[in-house]
N, C-alpha and C positions, 0 to 999 in steps of 0.2 A: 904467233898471236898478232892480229891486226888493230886490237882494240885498243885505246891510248887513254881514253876514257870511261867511265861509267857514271851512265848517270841517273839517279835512283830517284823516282816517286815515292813520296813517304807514305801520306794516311792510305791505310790497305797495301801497302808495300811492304813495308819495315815495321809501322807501329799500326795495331790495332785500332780498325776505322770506329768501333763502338768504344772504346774505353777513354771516356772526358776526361777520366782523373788521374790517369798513366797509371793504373798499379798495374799492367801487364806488362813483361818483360817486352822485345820486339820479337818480331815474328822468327820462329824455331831455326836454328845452324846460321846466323846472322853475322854473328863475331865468326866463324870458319869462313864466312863468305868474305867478310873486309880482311883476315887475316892472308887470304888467297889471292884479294885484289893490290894489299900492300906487298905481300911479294912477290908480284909481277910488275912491281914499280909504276902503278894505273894509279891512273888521277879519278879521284870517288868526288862526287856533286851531287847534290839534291836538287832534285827540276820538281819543283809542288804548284800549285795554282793558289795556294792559302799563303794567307801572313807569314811573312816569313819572321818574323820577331817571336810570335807565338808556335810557329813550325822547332824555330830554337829551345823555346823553352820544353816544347813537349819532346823532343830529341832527347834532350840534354836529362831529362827525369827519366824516361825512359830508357835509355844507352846505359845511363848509371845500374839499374840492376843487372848487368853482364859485365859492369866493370871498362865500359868503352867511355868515351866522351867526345864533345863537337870534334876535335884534332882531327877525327878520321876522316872529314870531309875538306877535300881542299877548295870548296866553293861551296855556297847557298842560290842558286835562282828561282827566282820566282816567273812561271811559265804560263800566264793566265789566260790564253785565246784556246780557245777550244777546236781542232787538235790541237794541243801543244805545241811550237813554234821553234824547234832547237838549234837554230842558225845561229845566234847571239853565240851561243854556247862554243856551235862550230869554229865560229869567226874571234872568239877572245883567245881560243888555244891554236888557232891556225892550223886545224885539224883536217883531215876529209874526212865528210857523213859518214862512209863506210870506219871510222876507226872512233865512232862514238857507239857505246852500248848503251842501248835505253832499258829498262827496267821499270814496269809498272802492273798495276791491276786493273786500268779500265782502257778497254781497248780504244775506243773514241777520245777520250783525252791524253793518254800517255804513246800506244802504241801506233795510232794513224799518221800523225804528222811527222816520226819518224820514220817510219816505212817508206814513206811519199819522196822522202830525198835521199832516202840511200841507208840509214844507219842499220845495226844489225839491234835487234830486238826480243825482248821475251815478256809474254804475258806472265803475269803471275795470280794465282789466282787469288780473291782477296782475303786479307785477313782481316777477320770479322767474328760475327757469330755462329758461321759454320766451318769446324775444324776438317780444314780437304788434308790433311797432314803435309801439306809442302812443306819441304828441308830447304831453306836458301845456300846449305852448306853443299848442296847439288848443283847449283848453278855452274854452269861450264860457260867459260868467257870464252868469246871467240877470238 
């Protein structure tokens, strides 16, 4: 495994992009996915373009019905140019592109500007108001 990092888009990734008031759990095999990323000793981040103060709080209400909390993430970034910009990210872990995983739902914001410098990458499709049945517990880290 090359990957040293992971770094996950939330609304439409993790947590449901239509639910303002968190009573949906995060998106289905989520806790198998971080329990698979901690033991492979990977560093887990959220790359969002929104408030990260408010990205916490809806985490944090959210994660709590599966029993997880913020601990799982060993960073919060806020990623706001459109594609997404993951050098910062690169450059505080002293990592190469290729050993960051991106993780997101919209290809123009999450998945372009990683592509463009190397990193390895997966769309995910979004969660929302149409249930595509994606398992995050399927993700395979490279």
């Amino acid at each position: 495994m090359q990957t040293k990092i992971v770094a996950l888009d939330v609304y439409g990734t993790i947590l449901n992009s239509e639910d303002i008031e968190n009573a949906l759990p995060p998106i289905k095999g989520f806790g198998k996915f971080v329990v698979s990323v901690k033991q492979n000793n990977l560093i887990l981040v959220t790359s969002s373009d929104a408030d990260l103060n408010n990205l916490r709080l809806d985490l944090e209400a959210t994660l709590s019905k599966i029993g997880l909390g913020l601990g799982i993430f060993d960073g919060f970034y806020k990623l706001d140019t459109c594609p997404k910009d993951f050098r910062g990210i690169i450059d505080e872990y002293g990592i190469k592109p290729e050993q960051l995983f991106v993780v997101g739902d919209n290809y123009f914001k999450d998945i372009v500007g990683a592509e463009e410098i190397g990193c390895s990458v997966l769309r995910v499709p979004e969660y929302g108001r149409i249930d595509y049945g994606f398992d995050f517990a399927t993700v395979e880290i490279p």
